[in-house]
Backbone bond lengths (Angstrom), bond angles and torsions (degrees), N, CA, C in turn:
res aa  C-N    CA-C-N  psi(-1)  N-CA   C-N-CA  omega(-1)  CA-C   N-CA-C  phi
1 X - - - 1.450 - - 1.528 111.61 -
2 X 1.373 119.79 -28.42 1.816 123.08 172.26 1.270 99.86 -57.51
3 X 1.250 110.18 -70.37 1.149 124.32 -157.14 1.768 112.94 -55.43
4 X 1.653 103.42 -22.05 1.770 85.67 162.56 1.228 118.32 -97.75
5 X 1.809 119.38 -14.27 1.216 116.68 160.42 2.203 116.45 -45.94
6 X 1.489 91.63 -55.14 1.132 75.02 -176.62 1.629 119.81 -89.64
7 X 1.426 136.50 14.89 1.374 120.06 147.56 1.368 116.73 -65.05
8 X 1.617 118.28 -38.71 1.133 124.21 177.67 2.078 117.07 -52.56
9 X 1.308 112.05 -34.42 1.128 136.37 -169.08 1.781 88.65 -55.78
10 X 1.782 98.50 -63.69 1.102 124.99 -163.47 1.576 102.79 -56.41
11 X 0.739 100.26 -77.85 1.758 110.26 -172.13 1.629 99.08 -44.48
12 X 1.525 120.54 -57.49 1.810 89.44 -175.56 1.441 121.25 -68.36
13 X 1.865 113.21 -9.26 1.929 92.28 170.80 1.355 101.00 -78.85
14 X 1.199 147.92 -23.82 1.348 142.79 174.60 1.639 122.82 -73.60
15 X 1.061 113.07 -12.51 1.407 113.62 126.58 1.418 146.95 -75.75
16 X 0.924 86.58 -25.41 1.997 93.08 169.95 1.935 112.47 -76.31
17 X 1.695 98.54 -35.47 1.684 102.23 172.00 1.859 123.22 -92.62
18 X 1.197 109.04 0.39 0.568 129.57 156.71 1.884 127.44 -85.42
19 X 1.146 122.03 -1.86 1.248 123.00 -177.36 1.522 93.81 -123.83
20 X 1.649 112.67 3.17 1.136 113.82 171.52 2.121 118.43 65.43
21 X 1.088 87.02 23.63 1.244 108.26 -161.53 1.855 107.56 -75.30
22 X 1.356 152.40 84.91 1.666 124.04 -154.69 1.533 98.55 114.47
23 X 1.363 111.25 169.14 1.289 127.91 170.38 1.370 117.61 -126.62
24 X 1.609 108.10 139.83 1.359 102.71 170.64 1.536 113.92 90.60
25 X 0.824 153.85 -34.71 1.937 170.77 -146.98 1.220 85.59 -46.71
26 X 1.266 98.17 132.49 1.697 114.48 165.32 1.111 116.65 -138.86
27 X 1.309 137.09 -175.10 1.674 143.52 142.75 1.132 123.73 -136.64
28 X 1.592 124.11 164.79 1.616 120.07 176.91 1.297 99.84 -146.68
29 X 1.157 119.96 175.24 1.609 116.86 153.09 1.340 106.71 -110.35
30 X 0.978 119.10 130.44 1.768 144.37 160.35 1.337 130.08 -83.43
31 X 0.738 112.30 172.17 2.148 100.23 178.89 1.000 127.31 -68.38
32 X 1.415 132.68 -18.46 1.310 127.49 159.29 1.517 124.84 -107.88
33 X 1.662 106.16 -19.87 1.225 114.41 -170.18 1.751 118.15 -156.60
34 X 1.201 87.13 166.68 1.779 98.30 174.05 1.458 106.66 -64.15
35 X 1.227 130.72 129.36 1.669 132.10 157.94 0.979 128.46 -109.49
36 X 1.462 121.40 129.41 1.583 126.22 -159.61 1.605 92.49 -99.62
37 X 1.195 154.75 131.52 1.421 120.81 149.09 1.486 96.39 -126.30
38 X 1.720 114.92 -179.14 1.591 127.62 -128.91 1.882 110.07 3.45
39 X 0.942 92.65 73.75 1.476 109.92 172.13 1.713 85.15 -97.05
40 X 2.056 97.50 134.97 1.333 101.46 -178.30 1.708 118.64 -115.21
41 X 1.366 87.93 16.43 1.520 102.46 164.52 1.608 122.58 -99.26
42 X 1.661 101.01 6.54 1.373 119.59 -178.19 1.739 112.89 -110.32
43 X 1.443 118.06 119.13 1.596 95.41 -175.03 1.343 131.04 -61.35
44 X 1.349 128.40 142.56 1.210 141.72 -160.50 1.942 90.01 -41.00
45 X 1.335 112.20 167.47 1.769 111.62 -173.30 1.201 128.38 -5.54
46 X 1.497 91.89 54.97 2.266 108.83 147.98 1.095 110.20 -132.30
47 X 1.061 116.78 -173.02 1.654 143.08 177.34 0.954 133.38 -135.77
48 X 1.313 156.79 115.69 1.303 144.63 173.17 1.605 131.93 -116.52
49 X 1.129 147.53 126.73 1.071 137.17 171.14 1.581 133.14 -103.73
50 X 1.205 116.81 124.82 1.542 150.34 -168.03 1.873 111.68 -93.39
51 X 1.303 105.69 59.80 1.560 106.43 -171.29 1.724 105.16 56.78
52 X 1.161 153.49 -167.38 1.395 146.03 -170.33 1.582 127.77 -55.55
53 X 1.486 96.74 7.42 1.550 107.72 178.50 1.702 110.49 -74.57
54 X 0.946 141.22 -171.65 1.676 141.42 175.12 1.033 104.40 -170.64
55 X 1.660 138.00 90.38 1.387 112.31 163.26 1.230 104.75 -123.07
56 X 1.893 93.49 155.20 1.117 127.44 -163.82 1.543 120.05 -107.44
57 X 1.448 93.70 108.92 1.816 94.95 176.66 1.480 135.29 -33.61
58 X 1.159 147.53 -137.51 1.686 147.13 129.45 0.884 116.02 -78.44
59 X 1.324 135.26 157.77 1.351 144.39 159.80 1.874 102.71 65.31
60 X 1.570 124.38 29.65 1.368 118.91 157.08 1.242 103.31 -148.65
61 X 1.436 119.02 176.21 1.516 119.05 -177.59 1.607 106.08 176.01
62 X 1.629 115.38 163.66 1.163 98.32 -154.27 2.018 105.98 -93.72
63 X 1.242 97.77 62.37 1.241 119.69 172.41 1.636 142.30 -129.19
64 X 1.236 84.97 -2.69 1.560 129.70 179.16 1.874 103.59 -71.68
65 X 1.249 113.05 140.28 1.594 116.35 168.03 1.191 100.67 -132.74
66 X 1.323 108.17 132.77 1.638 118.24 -167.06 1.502 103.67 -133.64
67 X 1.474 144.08 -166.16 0.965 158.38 -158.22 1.420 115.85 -172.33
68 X 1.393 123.02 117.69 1.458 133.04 -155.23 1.486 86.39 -81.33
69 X 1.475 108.05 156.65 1.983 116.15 174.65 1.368 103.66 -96.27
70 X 1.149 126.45 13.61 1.571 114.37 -177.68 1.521 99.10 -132.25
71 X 1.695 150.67 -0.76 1.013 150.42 161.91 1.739 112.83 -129.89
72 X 0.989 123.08 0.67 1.343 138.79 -166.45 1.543 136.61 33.37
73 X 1.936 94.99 7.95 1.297 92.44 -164.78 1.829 98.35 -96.58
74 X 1.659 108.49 176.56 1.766 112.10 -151.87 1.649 75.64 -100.68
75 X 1.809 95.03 146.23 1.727 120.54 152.53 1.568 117.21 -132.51
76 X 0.589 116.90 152.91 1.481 125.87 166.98 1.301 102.94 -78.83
77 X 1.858 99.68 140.12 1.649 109.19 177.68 1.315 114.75 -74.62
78 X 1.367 90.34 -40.70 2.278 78.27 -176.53 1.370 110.61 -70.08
79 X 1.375 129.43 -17.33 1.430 117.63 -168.47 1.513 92.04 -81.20
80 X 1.550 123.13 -49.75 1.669 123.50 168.23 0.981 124.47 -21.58
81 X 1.526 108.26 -48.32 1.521 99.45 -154.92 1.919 88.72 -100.33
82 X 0.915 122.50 -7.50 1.251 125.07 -175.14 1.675 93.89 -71.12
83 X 1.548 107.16 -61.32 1.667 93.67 167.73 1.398 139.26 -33.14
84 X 1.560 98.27 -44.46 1.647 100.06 172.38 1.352 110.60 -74.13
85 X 1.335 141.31 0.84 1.357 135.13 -166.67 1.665 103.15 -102.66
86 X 1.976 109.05 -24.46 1.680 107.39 172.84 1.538 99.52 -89.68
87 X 1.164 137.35 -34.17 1.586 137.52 156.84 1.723 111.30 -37.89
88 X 0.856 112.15 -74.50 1.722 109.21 166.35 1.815 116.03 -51.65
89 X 1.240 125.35 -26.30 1.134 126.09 143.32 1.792 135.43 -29.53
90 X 1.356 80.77 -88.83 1.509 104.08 174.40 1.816 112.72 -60.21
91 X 1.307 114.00 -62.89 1.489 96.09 161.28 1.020 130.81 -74.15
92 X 0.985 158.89 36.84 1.629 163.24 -160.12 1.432 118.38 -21.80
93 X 1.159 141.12 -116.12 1.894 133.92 164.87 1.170 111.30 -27.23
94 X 1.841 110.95 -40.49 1.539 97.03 -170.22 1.432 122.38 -107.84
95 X 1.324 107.25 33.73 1.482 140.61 167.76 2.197 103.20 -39.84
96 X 1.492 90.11 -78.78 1.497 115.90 -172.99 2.048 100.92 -72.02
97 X 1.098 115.90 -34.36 1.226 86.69 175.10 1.438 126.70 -97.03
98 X 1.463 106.81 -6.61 1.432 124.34 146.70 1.412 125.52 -27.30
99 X 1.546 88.13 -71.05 1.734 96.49 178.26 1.435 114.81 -82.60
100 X 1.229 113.24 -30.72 1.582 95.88 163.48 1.504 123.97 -43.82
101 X 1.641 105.63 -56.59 1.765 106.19 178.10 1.442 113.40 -39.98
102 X 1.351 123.85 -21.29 1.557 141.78 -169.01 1.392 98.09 -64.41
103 X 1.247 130.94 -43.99 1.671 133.68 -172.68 1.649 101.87 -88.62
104 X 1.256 121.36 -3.59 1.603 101.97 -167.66 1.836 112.27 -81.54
105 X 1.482 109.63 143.38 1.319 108.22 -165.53 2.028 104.28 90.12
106 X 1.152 128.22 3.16 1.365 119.51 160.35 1.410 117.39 106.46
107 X 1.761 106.55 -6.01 1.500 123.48 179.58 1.295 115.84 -35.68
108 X 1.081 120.29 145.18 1.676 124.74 -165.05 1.933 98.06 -101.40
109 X 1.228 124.08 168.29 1.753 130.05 -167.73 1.778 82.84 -66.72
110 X 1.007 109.94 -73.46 1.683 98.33 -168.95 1.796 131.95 -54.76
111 X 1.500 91.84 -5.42 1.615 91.55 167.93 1.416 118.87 -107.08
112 X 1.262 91.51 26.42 2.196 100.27 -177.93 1.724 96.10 -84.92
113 X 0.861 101.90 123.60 1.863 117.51 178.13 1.542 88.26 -43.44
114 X 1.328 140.55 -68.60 1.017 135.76 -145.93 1.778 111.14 -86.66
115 X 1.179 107.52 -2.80 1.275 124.81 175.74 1.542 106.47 -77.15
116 X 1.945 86.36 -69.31 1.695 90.55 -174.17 1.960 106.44 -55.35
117 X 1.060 135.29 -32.99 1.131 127.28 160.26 1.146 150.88 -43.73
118 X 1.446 114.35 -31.13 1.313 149.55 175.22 2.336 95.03 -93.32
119 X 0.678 121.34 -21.78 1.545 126.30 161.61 1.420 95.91 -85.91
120 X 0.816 145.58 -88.30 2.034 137.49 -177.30 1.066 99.77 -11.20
121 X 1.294 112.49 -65.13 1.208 135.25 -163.49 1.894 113.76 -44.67
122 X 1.332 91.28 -39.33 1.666 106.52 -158.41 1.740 97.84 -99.11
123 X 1.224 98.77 -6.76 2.136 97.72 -172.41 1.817 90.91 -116.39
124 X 1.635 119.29 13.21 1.199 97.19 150.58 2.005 104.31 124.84
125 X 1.340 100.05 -9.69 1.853 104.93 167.60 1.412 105.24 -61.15
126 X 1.534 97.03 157.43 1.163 107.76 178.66 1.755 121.26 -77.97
127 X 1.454 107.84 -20.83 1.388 113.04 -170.02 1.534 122.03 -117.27
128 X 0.871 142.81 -166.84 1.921 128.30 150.17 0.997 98.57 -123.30
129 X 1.527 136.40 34.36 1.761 121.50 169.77 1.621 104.92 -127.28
């Protein structure tokens, strides 16, 4: 089930660079996953992940150290999002409705259990759970 998440991942940034759409588009492989960055089907400074896919809007990348607004302490994005890529792992189908349950009651992106985990994760824990 990753593994079609992440062809799927794959195939829509390769449509977006492929329509030539953005500047710059690249990819690599990383340790857990394929990385798209200025992918222009991705909004300008976000990220998203597609089972082991990662793409990266303009103007971010997984080199960036940021600081969550609801715990304030700094992670690195690629190690972050690398968390969400062994989280989508380990739960597989129930990856996305996992984290959906994460917003119910009005929860904000940084108070999703699997969020704040995937931030541990990125400032230097050993795990994303």
């Amino acid at each position: 089930m990753v593994a079609a998440f992440a062809g799927l991942g794959y195939v829509v940034g390769k449509v977006g660079y492929s329509f030539e759409l953005g500047e710059n588009p690249s990819f690599l492989i990383e340790e857990n996953s394929v990385t798209l960055l200025n992918n222009p089907l991705t909004i300008s400074g976000t990220a998203i992940i597609i089972g082991n896919t990662v793409s990266y809007g303009s103007d971010f990348s997984p080199n960036v150290n940021q600081d969550t607004s609801d715990s304030g302490f700094m992670y690195n994005v690629g190690l972050y999002e690398q968390g969400n890529t062994y989280q989508c792992e380990v739960l597989g189908p129930l990856f996305f409705p996992t984290y959906g349950s994460g917003f119910i009651g009005g929860s904000t992106h940084d108070s999703n259990p699997l969020e704040q985990e995937a931030h541990r994760y990125g400032s230097g824990a050993r795990s994303p759970f």
